[in-house]
Structure formats: C-alpha cells, structure tokens
DSSP file (Angstrom, degrees, kcal/mol; ACC not computed):
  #  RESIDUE AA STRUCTURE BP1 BP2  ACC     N-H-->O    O-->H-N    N-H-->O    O-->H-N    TCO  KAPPA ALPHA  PHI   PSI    X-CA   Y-CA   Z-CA
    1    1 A X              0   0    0      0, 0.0     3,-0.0     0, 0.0     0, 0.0   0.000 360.0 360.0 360.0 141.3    2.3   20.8    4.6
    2    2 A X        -     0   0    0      1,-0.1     2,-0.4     0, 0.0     0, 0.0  -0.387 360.0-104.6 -78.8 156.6    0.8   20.5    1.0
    3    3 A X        -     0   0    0      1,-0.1     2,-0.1     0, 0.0    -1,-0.1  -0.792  47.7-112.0 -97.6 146.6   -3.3   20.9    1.1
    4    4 A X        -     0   0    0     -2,-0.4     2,-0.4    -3,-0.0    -1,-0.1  -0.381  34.8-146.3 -75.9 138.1   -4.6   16.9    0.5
    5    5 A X        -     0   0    0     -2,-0.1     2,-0.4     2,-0.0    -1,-0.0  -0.978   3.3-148.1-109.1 124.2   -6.3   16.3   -3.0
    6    6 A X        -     0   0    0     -2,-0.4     2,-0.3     2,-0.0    -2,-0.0  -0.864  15.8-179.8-110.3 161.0   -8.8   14.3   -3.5
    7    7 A X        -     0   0    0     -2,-0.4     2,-0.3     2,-0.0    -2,-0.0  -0.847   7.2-170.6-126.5 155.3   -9.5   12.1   -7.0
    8    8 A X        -     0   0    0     -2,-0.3     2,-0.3     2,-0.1    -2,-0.0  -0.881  10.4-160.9-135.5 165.3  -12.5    9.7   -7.4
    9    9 A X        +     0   0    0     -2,-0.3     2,-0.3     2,-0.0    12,-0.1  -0.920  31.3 151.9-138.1 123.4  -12.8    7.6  -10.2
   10   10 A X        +     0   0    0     -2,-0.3     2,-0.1     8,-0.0    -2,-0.1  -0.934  13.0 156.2-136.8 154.5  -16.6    6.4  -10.5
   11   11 A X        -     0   0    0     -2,-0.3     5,-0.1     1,-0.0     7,-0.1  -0.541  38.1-131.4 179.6 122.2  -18.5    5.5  -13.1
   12   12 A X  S    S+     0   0    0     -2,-0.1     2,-0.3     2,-0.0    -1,-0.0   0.812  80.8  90.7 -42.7 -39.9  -22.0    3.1  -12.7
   13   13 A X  S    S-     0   0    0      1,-0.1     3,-0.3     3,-0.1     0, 0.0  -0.502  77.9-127.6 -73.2 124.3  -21.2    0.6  -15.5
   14   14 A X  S    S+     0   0    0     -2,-0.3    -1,-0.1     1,-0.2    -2,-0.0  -0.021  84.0  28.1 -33.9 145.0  -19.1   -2.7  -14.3
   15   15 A X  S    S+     0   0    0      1,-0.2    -1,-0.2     2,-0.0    -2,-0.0   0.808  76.7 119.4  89.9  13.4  -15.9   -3.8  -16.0
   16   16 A X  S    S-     0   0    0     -3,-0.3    -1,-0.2    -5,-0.1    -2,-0.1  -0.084  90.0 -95.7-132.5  23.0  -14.4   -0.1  -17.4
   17   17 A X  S  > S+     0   0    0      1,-0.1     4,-1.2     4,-0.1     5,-0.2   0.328  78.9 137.6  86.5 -15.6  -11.2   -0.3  -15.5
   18   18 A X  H  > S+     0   0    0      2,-0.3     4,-1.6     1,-0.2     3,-0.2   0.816  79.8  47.9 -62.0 -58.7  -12.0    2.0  -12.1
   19   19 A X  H  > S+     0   0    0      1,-0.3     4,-2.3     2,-0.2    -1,-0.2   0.847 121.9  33.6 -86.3 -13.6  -10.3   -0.5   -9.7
   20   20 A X  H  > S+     0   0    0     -3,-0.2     4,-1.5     2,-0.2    -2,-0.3   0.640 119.4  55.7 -97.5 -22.4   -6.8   -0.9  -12.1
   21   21 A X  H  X S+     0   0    0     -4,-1.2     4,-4.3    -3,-0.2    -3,-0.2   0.865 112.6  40.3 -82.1 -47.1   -7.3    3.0  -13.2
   22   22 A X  H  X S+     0   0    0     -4,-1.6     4,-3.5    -5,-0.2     5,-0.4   0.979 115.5  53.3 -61.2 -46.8   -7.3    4.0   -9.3
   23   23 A X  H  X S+     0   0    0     -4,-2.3     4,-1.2     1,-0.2     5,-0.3   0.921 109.1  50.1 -17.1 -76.6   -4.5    1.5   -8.7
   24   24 A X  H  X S+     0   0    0     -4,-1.5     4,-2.5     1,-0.2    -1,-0.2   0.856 110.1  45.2 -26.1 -64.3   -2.6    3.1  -11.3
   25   25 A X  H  X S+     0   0    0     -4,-4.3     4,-2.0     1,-0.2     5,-0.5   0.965 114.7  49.4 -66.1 -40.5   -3.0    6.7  -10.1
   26   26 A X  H  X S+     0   0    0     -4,-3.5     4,-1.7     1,-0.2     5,-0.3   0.924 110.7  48.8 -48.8 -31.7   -2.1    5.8   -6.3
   27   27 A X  H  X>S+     0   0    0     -4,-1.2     4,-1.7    -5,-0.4     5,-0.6   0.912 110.2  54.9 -84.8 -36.5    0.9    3.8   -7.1
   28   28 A X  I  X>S+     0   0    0     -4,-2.5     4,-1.9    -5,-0.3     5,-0.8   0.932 114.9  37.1 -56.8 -89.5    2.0    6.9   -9.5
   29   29 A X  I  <>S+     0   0    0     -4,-2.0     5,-0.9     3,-0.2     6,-0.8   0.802 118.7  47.4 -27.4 -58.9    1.9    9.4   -6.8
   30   30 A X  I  X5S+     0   0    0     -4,-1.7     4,-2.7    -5,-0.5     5,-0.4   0.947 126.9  24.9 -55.6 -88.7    3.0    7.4   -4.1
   31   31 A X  I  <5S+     0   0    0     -4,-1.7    -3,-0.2    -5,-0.3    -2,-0.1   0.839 131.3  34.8 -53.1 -60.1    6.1    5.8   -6.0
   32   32 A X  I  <<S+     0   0    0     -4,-1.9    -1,-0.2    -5,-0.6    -3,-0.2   0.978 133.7  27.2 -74.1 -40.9    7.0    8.4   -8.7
   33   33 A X  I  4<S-     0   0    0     -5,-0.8    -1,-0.3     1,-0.0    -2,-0.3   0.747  99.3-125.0 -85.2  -2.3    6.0   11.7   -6.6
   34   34 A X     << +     0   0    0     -4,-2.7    -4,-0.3    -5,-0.9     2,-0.3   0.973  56.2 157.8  68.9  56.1    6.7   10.3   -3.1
   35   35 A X        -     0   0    0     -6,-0.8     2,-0.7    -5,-0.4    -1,-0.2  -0.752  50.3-111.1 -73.4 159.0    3.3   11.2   -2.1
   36   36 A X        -     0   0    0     -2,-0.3     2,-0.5    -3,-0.1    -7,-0.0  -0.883  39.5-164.5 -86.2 127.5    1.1    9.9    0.7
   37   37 A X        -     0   0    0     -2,-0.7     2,-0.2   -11,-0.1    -2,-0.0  -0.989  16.9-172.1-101.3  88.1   -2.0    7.7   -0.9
   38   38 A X        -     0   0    0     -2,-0.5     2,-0.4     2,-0.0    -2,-0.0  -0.663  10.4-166.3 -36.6 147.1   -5.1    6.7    0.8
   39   39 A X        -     0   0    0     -2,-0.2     2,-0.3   -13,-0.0    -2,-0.0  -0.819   8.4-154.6-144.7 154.6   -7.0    4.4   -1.5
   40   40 A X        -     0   0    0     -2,-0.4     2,-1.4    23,-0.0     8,-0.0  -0.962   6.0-145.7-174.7  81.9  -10.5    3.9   -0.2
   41   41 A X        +     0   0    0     -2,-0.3     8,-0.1     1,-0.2    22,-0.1  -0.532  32.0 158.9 -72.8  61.7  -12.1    1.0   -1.2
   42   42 A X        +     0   0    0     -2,-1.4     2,-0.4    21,-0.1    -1,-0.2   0.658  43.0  98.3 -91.5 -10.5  -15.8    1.6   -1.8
   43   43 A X    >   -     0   0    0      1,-0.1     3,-1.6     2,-0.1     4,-0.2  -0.451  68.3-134.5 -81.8 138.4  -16.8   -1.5   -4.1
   44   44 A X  T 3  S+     0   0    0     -2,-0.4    -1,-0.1     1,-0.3    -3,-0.0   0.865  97.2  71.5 -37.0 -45.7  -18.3   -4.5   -2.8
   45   45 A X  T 3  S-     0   0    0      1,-0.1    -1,-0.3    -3,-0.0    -2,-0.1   0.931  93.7-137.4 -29.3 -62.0  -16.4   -6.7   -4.5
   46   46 A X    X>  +     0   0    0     -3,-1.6     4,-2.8     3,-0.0     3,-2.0   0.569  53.6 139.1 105.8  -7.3  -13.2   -5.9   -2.4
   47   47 A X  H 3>  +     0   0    0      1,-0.3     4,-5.7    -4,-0.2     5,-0.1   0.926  65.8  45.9 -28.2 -87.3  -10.8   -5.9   -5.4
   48   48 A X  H 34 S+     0   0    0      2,-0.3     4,-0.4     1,-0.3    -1,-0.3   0.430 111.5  50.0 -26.9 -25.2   -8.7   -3.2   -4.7
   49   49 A X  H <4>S+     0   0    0     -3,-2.0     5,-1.7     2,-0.2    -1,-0.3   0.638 113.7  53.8-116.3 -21.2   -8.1   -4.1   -1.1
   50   50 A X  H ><5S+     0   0    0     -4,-2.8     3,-1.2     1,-0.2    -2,-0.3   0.937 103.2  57.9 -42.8 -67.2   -7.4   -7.5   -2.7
   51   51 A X  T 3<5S+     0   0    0     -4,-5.7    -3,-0.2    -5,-0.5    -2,-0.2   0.736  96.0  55.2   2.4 -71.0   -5.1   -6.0   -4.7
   52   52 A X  T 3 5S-     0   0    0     -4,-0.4    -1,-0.3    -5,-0.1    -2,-0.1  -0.461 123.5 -92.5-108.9  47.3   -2.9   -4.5   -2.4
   53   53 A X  T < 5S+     0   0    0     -3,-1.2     2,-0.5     1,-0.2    -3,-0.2   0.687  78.6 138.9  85.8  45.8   -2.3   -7.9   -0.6
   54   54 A X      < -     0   0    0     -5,-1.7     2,-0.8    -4,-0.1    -1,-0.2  -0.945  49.7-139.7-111.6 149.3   -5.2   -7.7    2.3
   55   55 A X    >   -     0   0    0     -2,-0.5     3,-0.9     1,-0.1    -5,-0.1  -0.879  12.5-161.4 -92.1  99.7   -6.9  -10.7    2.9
   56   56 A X  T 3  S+     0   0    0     -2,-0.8     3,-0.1     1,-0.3    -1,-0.1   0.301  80.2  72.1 -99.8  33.0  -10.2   -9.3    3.4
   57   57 A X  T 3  S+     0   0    0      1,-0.1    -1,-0.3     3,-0.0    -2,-0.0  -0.223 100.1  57.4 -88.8  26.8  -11.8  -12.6    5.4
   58   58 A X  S <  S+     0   0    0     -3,-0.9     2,-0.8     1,-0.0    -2,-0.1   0.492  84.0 106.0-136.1  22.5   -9.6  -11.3    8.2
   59   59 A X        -     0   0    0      1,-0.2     3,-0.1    -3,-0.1    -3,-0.0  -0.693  42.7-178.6-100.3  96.1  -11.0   -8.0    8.3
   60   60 A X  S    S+     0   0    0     -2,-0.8     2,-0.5     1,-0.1    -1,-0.2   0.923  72.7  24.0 -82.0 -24.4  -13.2   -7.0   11.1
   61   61 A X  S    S+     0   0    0      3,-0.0     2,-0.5     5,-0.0    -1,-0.1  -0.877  72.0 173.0-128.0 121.9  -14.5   -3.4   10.5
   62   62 A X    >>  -     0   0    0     -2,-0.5     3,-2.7     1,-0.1     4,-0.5  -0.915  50.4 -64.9-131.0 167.3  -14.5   -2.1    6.8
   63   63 A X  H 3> S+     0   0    0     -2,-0.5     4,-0.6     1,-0.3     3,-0.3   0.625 122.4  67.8 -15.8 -28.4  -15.9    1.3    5.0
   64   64 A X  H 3> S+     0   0    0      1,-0.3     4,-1.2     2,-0.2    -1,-0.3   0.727  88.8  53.8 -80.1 -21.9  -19.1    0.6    5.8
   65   65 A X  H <4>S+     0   0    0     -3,-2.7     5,-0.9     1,-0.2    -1,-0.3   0.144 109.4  57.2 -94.2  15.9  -19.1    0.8    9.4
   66   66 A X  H  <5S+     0   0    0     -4,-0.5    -2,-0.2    -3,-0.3    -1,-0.2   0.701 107.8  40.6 -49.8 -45.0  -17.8    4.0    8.5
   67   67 A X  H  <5S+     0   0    0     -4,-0.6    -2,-0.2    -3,-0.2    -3,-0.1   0.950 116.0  55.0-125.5 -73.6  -20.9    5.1    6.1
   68   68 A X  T  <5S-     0   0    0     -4,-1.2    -3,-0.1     1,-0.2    -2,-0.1   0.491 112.6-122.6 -95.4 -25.9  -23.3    3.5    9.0
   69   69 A X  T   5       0   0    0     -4,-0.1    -3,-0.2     0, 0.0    -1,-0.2   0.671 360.0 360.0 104.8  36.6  -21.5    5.9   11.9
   70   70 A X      <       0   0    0     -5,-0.9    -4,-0.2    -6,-0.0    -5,-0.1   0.444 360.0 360.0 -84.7 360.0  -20.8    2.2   13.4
C-alpha cells in the first residue's frame, strides 16, 4: 500500500479559487491516476460538499463535530 499524501490548499483571502483548485486536484488523482481522494470540506460555506452533489440540509454530523471531539 502506497504511504497517503496529504495536500491543503488554504489561503485567508475569499474568492481566489481554493474550493474549484481542490476540486480540480481530487478529481485529477482520482480519475486520471486512479487514486483514492478524501476531500475534506473545512469552509463554512459548504461549497465543495455542494459540489460533489450532497445536499448538505440532510446532513446530521459534519467536520465540526469532528474538531469539537463530538
């Protein structure tokens, strides 16, 4: 088994592409290399998990009761 990598893409300022750059790179691994992807959805907003075609009003537990040790 290959050792797991991880990438962040952060960056304070709104608007500069971080949920469509991370998109990007997941979908690239996953599709073109056949890797396995977690994508980790840490902004409030909810984009990203939007994104990828979750409804997130149906969502009981999300990253945060993760963070909170909930």
């Amino acid at each position: 088994m290959a050792k797991a990598k991880i990438i962040s893409v952060i960056n304070y300022k709104g608007g500069v592409g971080k949920t469509v750059s991370s998109f990007n790179i997941a979908a690239g691994l996953n599709f073109l290399n056949g890797h396995s992807v977690l994508l980790i959805d840490l902004d409030p907003q909810g984009n990203a998990t939007t994104g990828i075609g979750i409804n997130k009003g149906e969502i009981e537990n999300s990253i945060y009761d993760v963070l909170i040790g909930k």
